[in-house]
GUFI-945215 format. One record per residue: residue number from 1; residue in three letters; x, y, z of N, C-alpha, C in turn. Coordinates in Angstrom, 1 decimal, always signed. Layout:
% residues N
<NUM 'ALA' <X Y Z> <X Y Z> <X Y Z>>;
...
This chain:
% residues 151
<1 'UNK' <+45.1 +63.4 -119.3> <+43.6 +63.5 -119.4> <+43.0 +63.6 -118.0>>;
<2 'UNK' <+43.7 +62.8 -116.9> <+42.8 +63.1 -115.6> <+43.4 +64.1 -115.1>>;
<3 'UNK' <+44.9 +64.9 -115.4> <+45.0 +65.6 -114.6> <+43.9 +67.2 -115.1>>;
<4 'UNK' <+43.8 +67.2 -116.7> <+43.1 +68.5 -117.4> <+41.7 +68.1 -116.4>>;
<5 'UNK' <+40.6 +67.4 -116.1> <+39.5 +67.0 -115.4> <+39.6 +67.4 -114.2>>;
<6 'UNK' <+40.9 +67.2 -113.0> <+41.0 +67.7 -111.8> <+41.0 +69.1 -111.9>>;
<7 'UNK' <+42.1 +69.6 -112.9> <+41.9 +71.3 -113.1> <+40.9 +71.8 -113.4>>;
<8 'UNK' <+40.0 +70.9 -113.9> <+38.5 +71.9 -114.5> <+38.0 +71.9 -113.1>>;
<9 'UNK' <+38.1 +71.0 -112.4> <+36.9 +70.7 -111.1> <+37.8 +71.8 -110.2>>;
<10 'UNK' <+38.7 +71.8 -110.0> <+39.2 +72.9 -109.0> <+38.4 +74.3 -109.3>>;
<11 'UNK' <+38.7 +74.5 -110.8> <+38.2 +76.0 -111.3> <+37.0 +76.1 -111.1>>;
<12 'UNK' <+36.1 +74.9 -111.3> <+34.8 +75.3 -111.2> <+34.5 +75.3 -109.7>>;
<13 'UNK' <+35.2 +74.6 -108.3> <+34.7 +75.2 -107.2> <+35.3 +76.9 -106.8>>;
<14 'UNK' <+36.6 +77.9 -107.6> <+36.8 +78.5 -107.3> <+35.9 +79.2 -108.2>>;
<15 'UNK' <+35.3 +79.3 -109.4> <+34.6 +80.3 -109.9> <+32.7 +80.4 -108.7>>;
<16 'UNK' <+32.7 +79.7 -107.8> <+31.8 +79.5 -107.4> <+32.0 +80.7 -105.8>>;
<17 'UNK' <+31.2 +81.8 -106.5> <+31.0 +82.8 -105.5> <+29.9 +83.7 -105.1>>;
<18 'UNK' <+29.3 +84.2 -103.8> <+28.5 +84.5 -102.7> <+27.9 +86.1 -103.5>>;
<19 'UNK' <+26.4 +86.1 -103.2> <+26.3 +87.3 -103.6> <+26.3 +88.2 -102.6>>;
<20 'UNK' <+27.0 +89.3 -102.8> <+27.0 +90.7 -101.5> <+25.9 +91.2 -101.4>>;
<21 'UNK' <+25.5 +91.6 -100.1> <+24.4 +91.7 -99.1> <+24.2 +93.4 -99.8>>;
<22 'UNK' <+23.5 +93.8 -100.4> <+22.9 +94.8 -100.6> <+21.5 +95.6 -99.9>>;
<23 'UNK' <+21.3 +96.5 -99.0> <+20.3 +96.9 -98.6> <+20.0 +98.4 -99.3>>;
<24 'UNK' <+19.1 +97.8 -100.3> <+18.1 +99.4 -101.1> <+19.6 +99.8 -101.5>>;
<25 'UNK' <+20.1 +98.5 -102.7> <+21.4 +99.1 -103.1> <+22.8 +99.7 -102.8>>;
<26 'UNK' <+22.8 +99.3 -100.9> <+24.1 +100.1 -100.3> <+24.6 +98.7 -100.0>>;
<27 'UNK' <+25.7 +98.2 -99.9> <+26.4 +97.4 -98.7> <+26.7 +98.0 -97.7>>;
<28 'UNK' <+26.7 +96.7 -96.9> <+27.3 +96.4 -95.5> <+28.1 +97.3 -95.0>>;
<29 'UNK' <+29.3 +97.3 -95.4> <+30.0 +98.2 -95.5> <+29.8 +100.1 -95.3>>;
<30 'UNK' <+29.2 +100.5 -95.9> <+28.7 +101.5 -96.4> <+27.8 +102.1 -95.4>>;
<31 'UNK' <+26.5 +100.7 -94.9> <+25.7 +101.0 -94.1> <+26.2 +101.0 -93.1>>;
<32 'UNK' <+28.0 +100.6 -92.7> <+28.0 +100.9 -91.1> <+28.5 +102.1 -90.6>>;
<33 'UNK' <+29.4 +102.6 -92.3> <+30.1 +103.8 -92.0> <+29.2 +105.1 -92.2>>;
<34 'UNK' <+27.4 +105.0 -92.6> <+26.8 +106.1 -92.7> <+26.6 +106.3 -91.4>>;
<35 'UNK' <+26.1 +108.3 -91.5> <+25.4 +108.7 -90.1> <+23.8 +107.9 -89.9>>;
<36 'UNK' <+22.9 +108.5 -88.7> <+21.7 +107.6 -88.6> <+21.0 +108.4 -89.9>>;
<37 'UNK' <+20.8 +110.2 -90.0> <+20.0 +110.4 -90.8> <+20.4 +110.1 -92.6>>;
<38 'UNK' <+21.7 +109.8 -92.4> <+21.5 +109.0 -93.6> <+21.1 +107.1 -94.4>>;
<39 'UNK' <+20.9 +107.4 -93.3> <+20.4 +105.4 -92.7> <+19.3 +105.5 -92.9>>;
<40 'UNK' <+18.6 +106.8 -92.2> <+17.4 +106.8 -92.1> <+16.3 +107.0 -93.4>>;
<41 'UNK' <+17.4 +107.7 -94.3> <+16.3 +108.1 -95.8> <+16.4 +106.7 -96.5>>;
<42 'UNK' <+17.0 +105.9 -96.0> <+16.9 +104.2 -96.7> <+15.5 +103.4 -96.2>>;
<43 'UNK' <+15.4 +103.7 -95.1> <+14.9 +102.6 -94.6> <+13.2 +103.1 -95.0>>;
<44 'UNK' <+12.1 +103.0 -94.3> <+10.3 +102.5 -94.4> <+10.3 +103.8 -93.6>>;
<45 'UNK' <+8.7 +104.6 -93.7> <+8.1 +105.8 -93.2> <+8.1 +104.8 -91.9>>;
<46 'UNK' <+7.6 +103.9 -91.3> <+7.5 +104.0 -90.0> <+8.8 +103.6 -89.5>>;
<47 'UNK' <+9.5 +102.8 -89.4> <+11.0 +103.1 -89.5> <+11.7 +104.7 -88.8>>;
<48 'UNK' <+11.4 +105.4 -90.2> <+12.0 +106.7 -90.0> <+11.5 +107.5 -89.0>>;
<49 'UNK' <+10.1 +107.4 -88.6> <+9.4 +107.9 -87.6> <+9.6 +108.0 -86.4>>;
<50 'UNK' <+9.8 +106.5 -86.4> <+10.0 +105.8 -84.6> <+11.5 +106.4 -84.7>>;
<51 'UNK' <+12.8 +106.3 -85.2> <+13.7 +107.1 -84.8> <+13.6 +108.5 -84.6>>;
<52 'UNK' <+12.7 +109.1 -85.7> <+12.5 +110.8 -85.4> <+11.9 +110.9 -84.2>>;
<53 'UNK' <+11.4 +110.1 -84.0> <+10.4 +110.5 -82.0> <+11.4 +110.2 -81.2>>;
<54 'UNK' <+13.1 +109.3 -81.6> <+13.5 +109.2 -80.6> <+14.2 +108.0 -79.8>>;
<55 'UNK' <+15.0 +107.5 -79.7> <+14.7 +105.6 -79.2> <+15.0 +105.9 -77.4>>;
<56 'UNK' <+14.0 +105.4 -76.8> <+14.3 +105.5 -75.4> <+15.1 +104.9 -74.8>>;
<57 'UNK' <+15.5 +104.9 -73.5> <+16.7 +104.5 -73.0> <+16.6 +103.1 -73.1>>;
<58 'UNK' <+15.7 +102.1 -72.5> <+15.9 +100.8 -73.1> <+16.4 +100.5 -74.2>>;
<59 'UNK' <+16.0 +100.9 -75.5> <+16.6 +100.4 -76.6> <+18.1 +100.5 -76.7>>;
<60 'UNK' <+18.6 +102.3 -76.1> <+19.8 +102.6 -76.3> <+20.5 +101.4 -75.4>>;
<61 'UNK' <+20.3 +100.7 -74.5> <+20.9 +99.8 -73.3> <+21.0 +98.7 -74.1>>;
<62 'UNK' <+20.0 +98.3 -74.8> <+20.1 +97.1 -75.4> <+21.3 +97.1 -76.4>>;
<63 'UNK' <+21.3 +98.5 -77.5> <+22.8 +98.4 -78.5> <+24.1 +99.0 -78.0>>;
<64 'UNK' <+24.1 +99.5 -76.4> <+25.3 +99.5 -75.6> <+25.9 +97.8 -75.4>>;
<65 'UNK' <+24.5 +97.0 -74.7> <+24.7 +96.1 -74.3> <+25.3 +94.9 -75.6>>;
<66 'UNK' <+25.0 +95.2 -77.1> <+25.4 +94.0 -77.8> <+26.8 +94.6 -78.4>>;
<67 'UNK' <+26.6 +96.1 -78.5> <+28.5 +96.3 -78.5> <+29.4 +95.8 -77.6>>;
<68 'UNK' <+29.3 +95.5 -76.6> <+29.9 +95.0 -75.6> <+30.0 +93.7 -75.5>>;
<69 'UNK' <+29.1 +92.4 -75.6> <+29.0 +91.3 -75.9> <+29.6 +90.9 -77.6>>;
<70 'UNK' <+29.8 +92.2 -78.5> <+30.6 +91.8 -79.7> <+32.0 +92.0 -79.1>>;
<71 'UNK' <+32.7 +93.3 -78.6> <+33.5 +93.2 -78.3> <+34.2 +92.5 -77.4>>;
<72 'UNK' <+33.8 +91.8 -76.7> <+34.5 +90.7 -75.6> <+34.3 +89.8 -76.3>>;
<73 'UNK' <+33.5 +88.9 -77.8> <+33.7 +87.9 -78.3> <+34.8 +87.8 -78.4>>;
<74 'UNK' <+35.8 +86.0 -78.6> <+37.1 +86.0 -79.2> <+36.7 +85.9 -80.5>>;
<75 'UNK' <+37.7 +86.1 -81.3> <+37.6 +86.1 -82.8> <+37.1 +85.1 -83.2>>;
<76 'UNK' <+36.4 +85.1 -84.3> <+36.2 +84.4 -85.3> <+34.5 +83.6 -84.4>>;
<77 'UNK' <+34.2 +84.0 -83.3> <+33.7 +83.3 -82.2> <+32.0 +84.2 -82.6>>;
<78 'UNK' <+30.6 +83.8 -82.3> <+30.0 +84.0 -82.2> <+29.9 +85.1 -80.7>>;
<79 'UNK' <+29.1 +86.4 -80.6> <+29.1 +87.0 -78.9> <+28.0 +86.1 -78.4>>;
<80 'UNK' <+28.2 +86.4 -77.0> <+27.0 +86.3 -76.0> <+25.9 +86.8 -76.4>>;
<81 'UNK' <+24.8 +85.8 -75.7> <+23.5 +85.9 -76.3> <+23.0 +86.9 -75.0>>;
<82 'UNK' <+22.3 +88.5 -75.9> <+22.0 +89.2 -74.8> <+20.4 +89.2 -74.7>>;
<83 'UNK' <+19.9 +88.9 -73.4> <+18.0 +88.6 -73.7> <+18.1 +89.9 -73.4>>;
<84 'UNK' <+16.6 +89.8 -74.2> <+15.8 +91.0 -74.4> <+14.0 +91.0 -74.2>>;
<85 'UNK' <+13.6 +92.1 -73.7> <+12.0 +91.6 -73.8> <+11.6 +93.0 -75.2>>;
<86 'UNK' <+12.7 +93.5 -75.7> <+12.1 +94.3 -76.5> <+11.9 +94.2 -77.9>>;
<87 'UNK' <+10.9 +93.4 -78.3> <+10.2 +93.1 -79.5> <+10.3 +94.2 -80.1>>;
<88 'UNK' <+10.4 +95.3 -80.2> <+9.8 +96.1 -81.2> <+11.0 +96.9 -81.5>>;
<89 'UNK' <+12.0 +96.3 -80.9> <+13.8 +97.3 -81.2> <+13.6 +96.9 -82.7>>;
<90 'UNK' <+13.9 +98.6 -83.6> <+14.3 +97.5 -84.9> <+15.8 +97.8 -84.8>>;
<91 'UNK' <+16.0 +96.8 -86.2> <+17.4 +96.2 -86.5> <+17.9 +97.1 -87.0>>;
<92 'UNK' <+19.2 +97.9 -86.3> <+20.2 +98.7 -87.6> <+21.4 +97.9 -87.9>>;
<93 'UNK' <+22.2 +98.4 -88.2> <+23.2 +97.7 -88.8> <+24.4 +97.4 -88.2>>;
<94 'UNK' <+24.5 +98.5 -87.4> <+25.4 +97.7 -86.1> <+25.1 +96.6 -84.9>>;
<95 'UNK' <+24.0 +96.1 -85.3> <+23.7 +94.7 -84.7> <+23.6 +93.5 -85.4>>;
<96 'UNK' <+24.3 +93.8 -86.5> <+24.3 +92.8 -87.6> <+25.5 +91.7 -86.9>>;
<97 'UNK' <+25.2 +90.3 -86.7> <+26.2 +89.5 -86.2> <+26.0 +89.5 -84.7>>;
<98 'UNK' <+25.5 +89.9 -84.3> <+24.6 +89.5 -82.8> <+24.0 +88.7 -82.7>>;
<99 'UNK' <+23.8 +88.2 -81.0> <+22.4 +87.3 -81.2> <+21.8 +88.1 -79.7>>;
<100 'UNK' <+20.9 +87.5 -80.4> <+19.5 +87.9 -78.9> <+18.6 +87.3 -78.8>>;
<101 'UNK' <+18.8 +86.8 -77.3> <+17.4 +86.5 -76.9> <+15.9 +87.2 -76.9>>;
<102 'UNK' <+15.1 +86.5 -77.7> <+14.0 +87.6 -77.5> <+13.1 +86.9 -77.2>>;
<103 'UNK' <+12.2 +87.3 -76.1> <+11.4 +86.8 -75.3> <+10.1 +87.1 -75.8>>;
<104 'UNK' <+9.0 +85.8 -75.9> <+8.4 +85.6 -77.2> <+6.7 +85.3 -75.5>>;
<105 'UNK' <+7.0 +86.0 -74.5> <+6.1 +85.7 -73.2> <+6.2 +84.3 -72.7>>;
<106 'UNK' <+7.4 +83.2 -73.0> <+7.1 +82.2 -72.3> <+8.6 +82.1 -72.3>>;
<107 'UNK' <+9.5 +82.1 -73.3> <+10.6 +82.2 -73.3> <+11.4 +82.7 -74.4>>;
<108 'UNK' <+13.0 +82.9 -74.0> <+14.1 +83.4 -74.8> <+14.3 +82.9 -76.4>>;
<109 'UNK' <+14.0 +83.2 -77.2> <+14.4 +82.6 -78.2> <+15.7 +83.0 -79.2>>;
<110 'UNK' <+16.6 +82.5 -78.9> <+17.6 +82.9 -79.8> <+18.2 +83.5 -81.3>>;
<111 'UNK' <+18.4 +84.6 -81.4> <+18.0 +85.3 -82.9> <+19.2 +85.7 -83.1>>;
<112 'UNK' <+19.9 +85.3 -84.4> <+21.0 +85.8 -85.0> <+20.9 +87.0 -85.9>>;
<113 'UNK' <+21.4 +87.8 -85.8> <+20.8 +89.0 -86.4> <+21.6 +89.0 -88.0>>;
<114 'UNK' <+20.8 +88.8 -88.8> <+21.9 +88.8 -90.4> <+21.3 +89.9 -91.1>>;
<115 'UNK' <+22.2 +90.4 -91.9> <+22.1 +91.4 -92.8> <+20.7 +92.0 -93.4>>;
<116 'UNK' <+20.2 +90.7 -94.0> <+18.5 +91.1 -94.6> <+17.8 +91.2 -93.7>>;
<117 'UNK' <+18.1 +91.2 -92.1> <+16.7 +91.4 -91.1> <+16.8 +93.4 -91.2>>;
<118 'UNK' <+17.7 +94.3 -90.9> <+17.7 +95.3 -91.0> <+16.8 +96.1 -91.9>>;
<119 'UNK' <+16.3 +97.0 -90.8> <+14.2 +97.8 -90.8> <+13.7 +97.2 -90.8>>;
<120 'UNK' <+13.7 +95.2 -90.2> <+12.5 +94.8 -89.3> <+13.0 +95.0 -87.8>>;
<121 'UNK' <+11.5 +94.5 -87.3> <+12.1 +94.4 -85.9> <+12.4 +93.4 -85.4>>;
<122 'UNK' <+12.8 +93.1 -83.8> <+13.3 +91.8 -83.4> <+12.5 +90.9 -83.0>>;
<123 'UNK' <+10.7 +91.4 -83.0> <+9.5 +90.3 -82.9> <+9.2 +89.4 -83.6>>;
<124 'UNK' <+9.7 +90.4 -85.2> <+9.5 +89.1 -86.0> <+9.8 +88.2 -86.0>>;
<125 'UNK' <+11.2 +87.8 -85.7> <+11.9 +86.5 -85.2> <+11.3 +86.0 -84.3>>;
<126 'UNK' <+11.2 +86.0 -83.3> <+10.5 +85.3 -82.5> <+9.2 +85.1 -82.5>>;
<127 'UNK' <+8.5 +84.3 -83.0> <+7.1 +83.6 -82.6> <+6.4 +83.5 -81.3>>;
<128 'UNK' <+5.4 +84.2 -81.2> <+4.8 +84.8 -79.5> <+3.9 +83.5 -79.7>>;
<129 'UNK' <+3.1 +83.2 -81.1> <+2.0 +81.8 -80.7> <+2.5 +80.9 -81.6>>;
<130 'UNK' <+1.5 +79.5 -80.9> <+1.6 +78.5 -81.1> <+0.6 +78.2 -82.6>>;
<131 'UNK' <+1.6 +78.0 -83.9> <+1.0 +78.0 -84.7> <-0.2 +76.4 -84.7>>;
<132 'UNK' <-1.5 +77.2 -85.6> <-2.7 +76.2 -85.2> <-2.1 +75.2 -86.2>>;
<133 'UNK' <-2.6 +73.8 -85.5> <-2.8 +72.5 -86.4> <-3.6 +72.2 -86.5>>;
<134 'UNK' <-4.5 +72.1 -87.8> <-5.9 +71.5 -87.9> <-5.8 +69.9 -88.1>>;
<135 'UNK' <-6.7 +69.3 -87.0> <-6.7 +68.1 -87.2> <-8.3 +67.8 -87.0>>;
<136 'UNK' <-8.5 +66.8 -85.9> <-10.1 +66.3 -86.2> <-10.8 +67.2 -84.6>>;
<137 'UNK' <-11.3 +67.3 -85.0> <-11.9 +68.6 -84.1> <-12.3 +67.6 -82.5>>;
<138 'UNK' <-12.2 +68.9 -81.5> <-12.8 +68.2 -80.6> <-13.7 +69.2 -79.5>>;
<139 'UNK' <-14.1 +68.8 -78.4> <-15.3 +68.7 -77.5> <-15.4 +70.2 -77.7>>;
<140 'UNK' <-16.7 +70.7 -78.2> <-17.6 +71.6 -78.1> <-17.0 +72.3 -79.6>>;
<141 'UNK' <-16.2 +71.4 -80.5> <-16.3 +71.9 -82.0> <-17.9 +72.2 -82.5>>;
<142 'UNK' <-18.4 +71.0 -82.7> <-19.8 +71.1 -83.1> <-21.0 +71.0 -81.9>>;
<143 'UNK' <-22.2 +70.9 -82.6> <-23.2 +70.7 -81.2> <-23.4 +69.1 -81.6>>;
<144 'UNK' <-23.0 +68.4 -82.3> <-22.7 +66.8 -81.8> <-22.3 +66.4 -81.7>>;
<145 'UNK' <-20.9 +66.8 -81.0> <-19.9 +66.5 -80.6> <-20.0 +66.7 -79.0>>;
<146 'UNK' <-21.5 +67.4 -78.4> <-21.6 +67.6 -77.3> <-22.4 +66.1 -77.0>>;
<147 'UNK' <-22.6 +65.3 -77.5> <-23.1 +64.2 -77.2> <-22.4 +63.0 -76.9>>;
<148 'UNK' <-20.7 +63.4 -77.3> <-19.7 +62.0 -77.3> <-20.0 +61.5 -75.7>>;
<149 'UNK' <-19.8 +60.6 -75.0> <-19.3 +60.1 -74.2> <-18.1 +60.5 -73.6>>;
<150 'UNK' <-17.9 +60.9 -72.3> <-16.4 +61.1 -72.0> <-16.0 +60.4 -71.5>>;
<151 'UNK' <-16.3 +58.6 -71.0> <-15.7 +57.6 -71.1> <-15.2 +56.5 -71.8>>;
């Protein structure tokens, strides 16, 4: 009787599996082995735009630079984190599994790039402000608050 119990618990952590990363219905896979213009009828009109005008040399430096930091990783090993100040690179699919620093005006913040970020860009990740916290308001909130004492 305990051994039928151990067998059920084994089955039930192997029936326990991951769902595949699908973008607009293609995998991973699929989306690394397409050309760009077929990458391209997947993705958002502004998206497709900004590639149809072109990606300037910076951007191209930036996915020379993370092929290269993937390639020199050892296996199984995360690459080098490459900074970047360019917020507005978007994500294709061969930077999936990277990381990058993206510099948010005060500093580097570290972004792993995973599957569902692909056709945003790399600003989103990074937070440029300081989200507000409302708490009890202070000097020059109200005009009677111009009367506190500042000792």
């Amino acid at each position: 009787m305990a051994e039928n119990q151990a067998s059920d618990e084994v089955q039930i952590k192997k029936k326990r599996t991951f769902r595949k990363f699908t973008f607009r219905g293609v995998d991973l896979d699929q989306l690394l082995d397409m050309s760009m213009d077929q990458l391209l009828e997947l993705m958002d009109s502004r998206v497709r735009r900004r590639f149809h005008r072109g990606l300037k040399r910076k951007h191209m430096a930036l996915l020379k630079k993370l092929r290269i930091a993937k390639k020199e990783a050892p296996e199984m090993e995360k690459p080098a984190v490459v900074k970047t100040h360019l917020r507005n690179m978007v994500i294709v699919p061969e930077m999936v599994g990277s990381v990058c620093g993206v510099y948010n005006g005060k500093t580097f913040n570290s972004v792993e790039v995973k599957p569902e970020m692909i056709g945003h860009h790399l600003g989103e990740f990074s937070i440029c402000y300081k989200p507000v916290k409302h708490g009890r308001p202070g000097i020059g909130a109200t005009h009677s608050s111009r009367f506190i004492p500042l000792k």
